[in-house]
C-alpha positions in Angstrom: 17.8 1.3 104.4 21.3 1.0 106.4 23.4 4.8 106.7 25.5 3.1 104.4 23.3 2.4 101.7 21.4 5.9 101.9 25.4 7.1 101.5 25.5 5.4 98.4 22.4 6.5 97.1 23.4 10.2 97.6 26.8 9.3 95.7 25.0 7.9 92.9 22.3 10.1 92.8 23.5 12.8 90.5 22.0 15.2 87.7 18.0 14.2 88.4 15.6 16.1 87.2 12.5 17.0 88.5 8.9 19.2 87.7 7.2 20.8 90.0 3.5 22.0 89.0 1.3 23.9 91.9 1.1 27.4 94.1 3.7 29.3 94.4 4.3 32.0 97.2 6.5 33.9 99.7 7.0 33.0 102.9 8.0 36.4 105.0 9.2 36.1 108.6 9.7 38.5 111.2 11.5 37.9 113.9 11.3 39.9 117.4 10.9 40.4 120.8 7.9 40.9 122.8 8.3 42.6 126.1 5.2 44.6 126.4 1.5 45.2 125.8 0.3 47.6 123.6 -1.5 50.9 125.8 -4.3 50.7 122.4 -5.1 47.2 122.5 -4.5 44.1 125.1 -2.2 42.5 122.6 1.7 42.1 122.5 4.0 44.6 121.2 7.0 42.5 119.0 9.8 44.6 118.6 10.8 43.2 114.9 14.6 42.8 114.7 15.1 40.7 111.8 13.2 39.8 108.3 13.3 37.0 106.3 11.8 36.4 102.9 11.6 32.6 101.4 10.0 31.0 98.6 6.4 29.2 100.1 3.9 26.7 99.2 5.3 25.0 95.8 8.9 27.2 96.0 9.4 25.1 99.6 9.2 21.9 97.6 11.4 23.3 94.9 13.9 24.5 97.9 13.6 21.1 99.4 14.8 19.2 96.0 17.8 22.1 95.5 18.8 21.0 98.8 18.7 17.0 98.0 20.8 17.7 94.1 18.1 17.7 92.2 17.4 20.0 89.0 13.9 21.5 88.8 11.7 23.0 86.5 8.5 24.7 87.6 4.8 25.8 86.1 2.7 28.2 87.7 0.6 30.8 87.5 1.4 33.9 89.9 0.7 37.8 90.0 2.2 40.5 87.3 3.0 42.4 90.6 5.9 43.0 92.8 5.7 39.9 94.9 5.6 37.9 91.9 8.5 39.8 90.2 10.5 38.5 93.7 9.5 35.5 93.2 10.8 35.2 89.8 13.9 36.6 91.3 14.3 33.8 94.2 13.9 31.1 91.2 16.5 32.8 89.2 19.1 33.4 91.9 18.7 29.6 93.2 19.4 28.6 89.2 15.7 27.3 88.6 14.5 28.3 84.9 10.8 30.5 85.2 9.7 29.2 81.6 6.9 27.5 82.9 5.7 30.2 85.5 3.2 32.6 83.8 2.2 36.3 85.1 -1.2 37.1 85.1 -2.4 41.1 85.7 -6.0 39.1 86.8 -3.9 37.8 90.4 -2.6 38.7 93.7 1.0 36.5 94.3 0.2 34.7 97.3 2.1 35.9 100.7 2.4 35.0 103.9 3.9 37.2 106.7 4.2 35.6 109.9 5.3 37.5 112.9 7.4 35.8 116.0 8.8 36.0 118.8 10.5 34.1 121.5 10.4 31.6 119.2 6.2 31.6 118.7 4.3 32.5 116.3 2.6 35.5 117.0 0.1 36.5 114.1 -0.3 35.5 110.2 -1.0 37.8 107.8 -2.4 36.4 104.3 -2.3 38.1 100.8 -3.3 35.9 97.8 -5.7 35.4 95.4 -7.9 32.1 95.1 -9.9 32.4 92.1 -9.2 29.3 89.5 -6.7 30.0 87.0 -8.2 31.2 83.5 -8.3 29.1 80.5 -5.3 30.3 78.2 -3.0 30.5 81.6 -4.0 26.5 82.5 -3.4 25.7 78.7 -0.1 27.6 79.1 1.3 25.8 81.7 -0.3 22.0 79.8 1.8 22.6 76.7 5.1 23.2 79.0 4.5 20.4 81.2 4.4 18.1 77.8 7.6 19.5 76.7 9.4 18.9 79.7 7.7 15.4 80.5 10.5 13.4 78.7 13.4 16.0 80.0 12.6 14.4 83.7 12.4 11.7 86.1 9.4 12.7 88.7 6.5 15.1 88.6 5.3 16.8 91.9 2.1 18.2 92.0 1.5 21.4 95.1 -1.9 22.0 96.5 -2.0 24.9 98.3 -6.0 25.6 97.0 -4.8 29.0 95.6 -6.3 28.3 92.2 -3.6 26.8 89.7 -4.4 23.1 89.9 -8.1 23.9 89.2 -9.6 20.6 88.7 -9.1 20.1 84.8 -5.7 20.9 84.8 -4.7 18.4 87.4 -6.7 15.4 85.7 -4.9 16.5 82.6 -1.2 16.5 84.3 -2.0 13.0 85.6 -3.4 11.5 82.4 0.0 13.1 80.6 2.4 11.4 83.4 0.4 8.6 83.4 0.8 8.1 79.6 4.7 9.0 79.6 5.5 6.5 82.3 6.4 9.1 84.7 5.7 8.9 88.1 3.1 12.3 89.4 3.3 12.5 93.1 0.8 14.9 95.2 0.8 17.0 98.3 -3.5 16.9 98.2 -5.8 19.5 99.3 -9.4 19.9 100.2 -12.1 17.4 101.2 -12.9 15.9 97.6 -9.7 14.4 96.0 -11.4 13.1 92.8 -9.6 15.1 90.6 -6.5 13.5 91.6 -7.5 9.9 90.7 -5.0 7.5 89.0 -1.4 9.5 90.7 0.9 7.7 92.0 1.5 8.3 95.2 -0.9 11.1 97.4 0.3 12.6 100.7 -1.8 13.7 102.7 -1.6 14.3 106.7 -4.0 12.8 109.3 -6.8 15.7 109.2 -6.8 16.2 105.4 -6.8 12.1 105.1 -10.3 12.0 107.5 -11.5 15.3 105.8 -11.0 13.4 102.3 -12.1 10.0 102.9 -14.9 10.6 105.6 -13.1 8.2 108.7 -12.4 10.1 111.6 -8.9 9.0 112.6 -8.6 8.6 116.2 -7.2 5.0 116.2 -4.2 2.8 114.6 -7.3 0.9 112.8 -8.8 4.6 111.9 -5.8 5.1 109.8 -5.8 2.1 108.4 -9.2 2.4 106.8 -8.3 5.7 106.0 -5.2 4.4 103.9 -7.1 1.7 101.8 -10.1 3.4 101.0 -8.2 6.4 99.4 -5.6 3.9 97.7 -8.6 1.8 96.8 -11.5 5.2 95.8 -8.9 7.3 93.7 -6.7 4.3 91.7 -3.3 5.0 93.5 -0.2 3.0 93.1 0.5 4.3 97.1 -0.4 6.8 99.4 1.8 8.1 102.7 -0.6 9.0 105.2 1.7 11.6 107.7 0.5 11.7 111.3 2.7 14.4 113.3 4.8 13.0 116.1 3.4 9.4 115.3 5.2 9.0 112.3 4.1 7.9 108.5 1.9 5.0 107.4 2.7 3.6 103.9 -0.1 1.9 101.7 0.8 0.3 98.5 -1.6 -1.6 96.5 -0.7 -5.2 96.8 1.3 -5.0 99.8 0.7 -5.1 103.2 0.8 -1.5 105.3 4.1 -0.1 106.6 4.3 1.5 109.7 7.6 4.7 109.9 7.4 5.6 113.3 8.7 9.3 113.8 12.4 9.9 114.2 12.6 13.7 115.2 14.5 14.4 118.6 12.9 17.8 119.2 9.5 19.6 117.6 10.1 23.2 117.2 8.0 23.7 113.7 5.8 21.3 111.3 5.0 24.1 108.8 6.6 22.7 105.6 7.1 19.6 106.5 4.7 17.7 104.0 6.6 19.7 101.5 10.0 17.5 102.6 8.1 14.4 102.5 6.9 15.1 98.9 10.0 16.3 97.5 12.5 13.3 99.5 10.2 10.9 98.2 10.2 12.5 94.5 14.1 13.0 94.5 14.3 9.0 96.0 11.6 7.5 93.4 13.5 9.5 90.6 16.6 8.1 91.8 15.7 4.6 91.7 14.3 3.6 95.1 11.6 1.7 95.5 8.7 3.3 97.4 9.3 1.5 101.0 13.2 2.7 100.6 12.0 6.6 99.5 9.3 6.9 102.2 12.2 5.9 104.7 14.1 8.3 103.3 11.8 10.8 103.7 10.6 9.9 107.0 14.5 10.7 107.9 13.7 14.1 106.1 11.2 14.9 108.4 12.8 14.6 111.4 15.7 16.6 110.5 13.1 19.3 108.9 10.8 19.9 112.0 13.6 20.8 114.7 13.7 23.9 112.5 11.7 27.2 112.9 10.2 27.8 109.8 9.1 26.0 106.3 13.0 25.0 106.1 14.8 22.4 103.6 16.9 19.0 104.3 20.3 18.7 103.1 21.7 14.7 102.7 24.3 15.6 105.0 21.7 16.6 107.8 20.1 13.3 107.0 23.1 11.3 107.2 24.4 12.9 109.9 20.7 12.3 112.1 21.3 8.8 111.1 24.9 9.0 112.8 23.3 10.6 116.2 21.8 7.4 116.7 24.9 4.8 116.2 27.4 7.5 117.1 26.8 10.7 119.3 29.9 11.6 119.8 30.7 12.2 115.5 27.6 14.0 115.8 28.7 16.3 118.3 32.2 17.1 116.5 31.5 19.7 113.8 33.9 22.0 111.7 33.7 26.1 112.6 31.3 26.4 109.5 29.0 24.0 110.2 28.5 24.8 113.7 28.2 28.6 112.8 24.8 27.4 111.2 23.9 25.3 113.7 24.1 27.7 116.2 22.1 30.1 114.3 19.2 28.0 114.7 19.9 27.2 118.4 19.7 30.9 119.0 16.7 31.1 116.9 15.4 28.2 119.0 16.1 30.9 122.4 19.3 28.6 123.6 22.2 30.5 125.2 25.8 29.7 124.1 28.7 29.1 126.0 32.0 28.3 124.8 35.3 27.6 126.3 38.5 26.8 124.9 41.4 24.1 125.8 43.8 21.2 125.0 42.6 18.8 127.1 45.4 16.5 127.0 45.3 13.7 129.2 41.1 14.3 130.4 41.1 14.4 134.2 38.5 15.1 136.8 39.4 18.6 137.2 38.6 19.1 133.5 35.2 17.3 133.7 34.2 19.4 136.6 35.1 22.3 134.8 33.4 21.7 132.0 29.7 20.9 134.2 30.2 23.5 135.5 30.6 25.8 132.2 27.6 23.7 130.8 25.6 24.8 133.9 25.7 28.4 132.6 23.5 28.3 129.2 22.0 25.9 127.2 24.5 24.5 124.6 28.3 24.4 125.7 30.9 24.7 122.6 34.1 23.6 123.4 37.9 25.0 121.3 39.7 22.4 121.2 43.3 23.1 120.3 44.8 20.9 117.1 47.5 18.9 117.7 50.0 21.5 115.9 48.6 23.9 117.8 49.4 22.7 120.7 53.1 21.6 119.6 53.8 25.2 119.0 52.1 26.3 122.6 53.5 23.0 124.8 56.6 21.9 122.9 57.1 19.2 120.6 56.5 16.3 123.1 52.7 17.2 123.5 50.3 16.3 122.6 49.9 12.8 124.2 46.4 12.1 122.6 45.6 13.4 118.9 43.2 16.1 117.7 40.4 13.3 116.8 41.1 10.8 119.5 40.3 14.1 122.2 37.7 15.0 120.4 35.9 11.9 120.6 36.3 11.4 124.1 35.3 15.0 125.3 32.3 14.2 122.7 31.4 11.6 124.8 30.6 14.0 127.8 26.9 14.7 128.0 27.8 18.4 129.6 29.4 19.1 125.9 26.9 19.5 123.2 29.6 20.4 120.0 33.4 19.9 119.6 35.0 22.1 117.2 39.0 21.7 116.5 40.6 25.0 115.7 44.6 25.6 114.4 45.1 29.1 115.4 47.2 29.5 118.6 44.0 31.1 120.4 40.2 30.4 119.9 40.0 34.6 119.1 39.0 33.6 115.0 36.4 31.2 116.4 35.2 33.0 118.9 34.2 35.9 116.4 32.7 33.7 113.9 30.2 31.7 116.8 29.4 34.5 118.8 28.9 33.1 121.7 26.7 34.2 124.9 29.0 33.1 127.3 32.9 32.9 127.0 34.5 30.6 129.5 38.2 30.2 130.9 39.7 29.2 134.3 39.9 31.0 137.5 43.7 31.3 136.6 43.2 34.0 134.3 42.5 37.4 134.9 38.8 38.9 133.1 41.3 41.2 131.4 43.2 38.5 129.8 40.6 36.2 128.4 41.3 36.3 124.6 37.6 37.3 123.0 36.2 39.1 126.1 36.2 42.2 123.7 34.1 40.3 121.0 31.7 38.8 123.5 31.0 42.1 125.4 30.7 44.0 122.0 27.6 42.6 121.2 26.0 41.6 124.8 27.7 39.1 126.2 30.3 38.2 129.3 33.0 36.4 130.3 32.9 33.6 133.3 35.8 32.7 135.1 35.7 29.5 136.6 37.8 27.7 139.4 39.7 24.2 138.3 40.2 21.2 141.2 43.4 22.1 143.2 46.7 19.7 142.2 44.8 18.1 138.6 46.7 18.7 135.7 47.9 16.9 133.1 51.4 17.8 134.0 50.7 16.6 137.3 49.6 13.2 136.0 52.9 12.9 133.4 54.7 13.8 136.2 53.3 11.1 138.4 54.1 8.5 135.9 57.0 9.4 135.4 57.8 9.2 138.6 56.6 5.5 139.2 57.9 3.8 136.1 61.4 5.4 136.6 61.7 3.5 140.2 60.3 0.4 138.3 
């Protein structure tokens, strides 16, 4: 699929429906430092500084399709306990009805707390319950899934192995898609995948795929066999085997294998990532796309999803805007103040030091590139304020500027020492500066530490000011100045 045509599908993609059958459970993560070693015990000390709760397992592949515009419905079987009560909670706040999720006094909601810092993870910390589901709950969550069968476009089956998909159960919820001509797609657990014989589409990664089928994958050829004999064993219309950093294989009875190679830029975290592939591929089937055009579309997913710390979600903006990195860097650099808040949010979850500067680089000159390498040389990820064009009428005079807000933008975009362009209207960056939060602030040796607008923000919470010196005699004036000059004796 072009950019354009995945644009299209987003646009046209509205007010889908999908179920989503399988394990539930939070995701906690807390965040810290780790400076020391315990005097008890030679293990780290983390310092936890921030906590985050999410929806796990099943609830990640719920998140994922909230993120893509989907609608979803959900059956499952969790605790009559606190965690469960959150959990019920989470659905309700994101606008996801609980009819189909039953509490049971006879489970443990399934939790995961995972501790990190500096970016790694530290420990894991599991509370669940495994044991099967009992009779009346599986029979519960049959007669809702029949209800809702002809209310959507796509079911997507969750195996985490916590004990809702028992065996039974998940024969049943194929034979019931099956029969109303609804597509059943599963993220499989486990080594024997009998049970899910006749779905459409499996998705298992590399280890679960040789667990499963008996073929140790070490080879292009060992996933291949590994492909067709699942496809051919369990009476699949397809199956996406997922193989880390070497991208997807697509088998499809009748057709010849397809080969996604991966498109991430940068690995920071795989946890979750099946869950992305499942539910792009759901929300693309249930929109229309064939199966080559939805594993695509997932494969995009992915790559968006794993440069993120965490079981995280894709939105089709993040996916259309990966696809615009490639053709055109310098629109993917050039974000609005609210986009690049979030964006920064995960650099500095990521350990990335910020710098930002400010200007109106009119008329781009040498002194300003050096300036700007040498701002970039101070952190990780160099922001640059760039004054709007009425901005910089009321600072400069009506006359200025020479070049537009989007045509300066674009150019100083196309400097690899800038990572991210953001355009501001105020008449100083102060409003921005407060809202990014920067490590670094960064003006010219002109200025005076005292006069730097934002030093007070930046050293409230940490951070410091850098003064910088520009080339002596470059300036834009100089230049119009210069021109002047030389087309008047002309």
């Amino acid at each position: 699929m072009t950019g354009n045509e995945i644009k299209e599908f987003f646009l046209r993609a509205k007010q889908l429906k999908a179920l989503v059958v399988g394990d539930l459970m939070l995701d906690e993560y807390l965040w810290g430092k780790a400076e020391r070693i315990s005097p008890e015990a030679p293990v780290a000390v983390v310092d936890i500084t921030r906590q985050d709760m999410r929806l796990g397992g099943a609830g990640n592949v719920i998140n994922n399709l909230l993120s893509l515009g989907c609608e979803v419905r959900v059956a499952s079987v969790i605790g009559d306990d606190e965690d469960g009560r959150t959990i019920l909670t989470r659905l309700e706040l994101r606008g996801v009805e609980a009819d189909g999720v039953v509490l049971s006094a006879l489970r443990k909601t399934s939790r995961k707390t995972r501790v990190l810092a500096s970016n790694q993870q530290m420990l894991r910390i599991d509370r669940e319950s495994r044991e099967e589901i009992d009779l009346a709950s599986s029979q519960q969550l049959l007669t809702y899934v029949h209800q809702q069968l002809p209310q959507v476009q796509v079911v997507l089956l969750s195996d985490y192995l916590k004990g809702v998909l028992t065996d039974s159960l998940t024969r049943e919820l194929i034979a019931l898609c099956r029969s109303a001509k609804v597509p059943v797609l599963v993220d499989p657990k486990g080594k024997d995948y009998t049970k899910y014989q006749g779905a459409t589409l499996l998705t298992p990664n590399r280890k679960e795929a040789a667990e499963a089928s008996g073929v140790a994958i070490s080879s292009g050829d060992d996933v291949s066999r590994a492909g067709w004999k699942l496809l051919q064993e369990l009476s699949l219309d397809a199956l996406i085997l997922t193989r880390s950093e070497e991208g997807m294989s697509l088998f499809m009875a009748g057709r010849d294998e397809i080969q996604l190679p991966t498109l991430a830029r940068e690995v920071f975290d795989v946890s979750g990532a099946g869950d992305t592939v499942l539910a792009t591929i759901g929300f693309g089937l249930a929109g229309g796309l064939g199966l080559p055009d939805a594993a695509r579309l997932a494969n995009l997913a992915a790559g968006v999803v794993v440069g993120k710390v965490g079981t995280s979600t894709v939105t089709p903006d993040e996916i259309l805007r990966s696809i615009r990195v490639d053709v055109d860097r310098t629109d993917a650099k050039i974000r609005t103040s609210n986009e690049l808040q979030q964006i920064l949010l995960e650099e500095k979850n990521h350990g990335r030091s910020i710098v930002f500067t400010n200007g109106c680089f009119d008329l781009l000159h040498v002194g300003h590139v050096k300036y700007l390498q040498k701002a970039r040389a101070l952190g990780d990820r160099l922001v640059l304020g760039l004054n709007s064009d009425a901005s910089i009428r009321r600072l400069k005079g009506e006359k200025r500027p020479l070049i537009g807000e989007e045509e300066r933008g674009h150019i100083l975009a196309a400097l690899d020492c800038i990572d991210y362009v953001c355009v501001f209207d105020e008449d100083t960056p102060l409003e921005l500066i407060d809202l990014l939060r920067p490590d670094i602030l960064v003006k010219g040796g002109d200025y005076l530490a005292a006069e730097v607008v934002g030093k007070e923000i930046v050293e409230s919470y940490g951070g410091r000011v850098e003064l910088i010196s520009f080339v002596d005699g470059k300036s834009t004036t100089n230049i119009i100045e210069k021109i002047l000059s030389q087309y008047r004796e002309e």
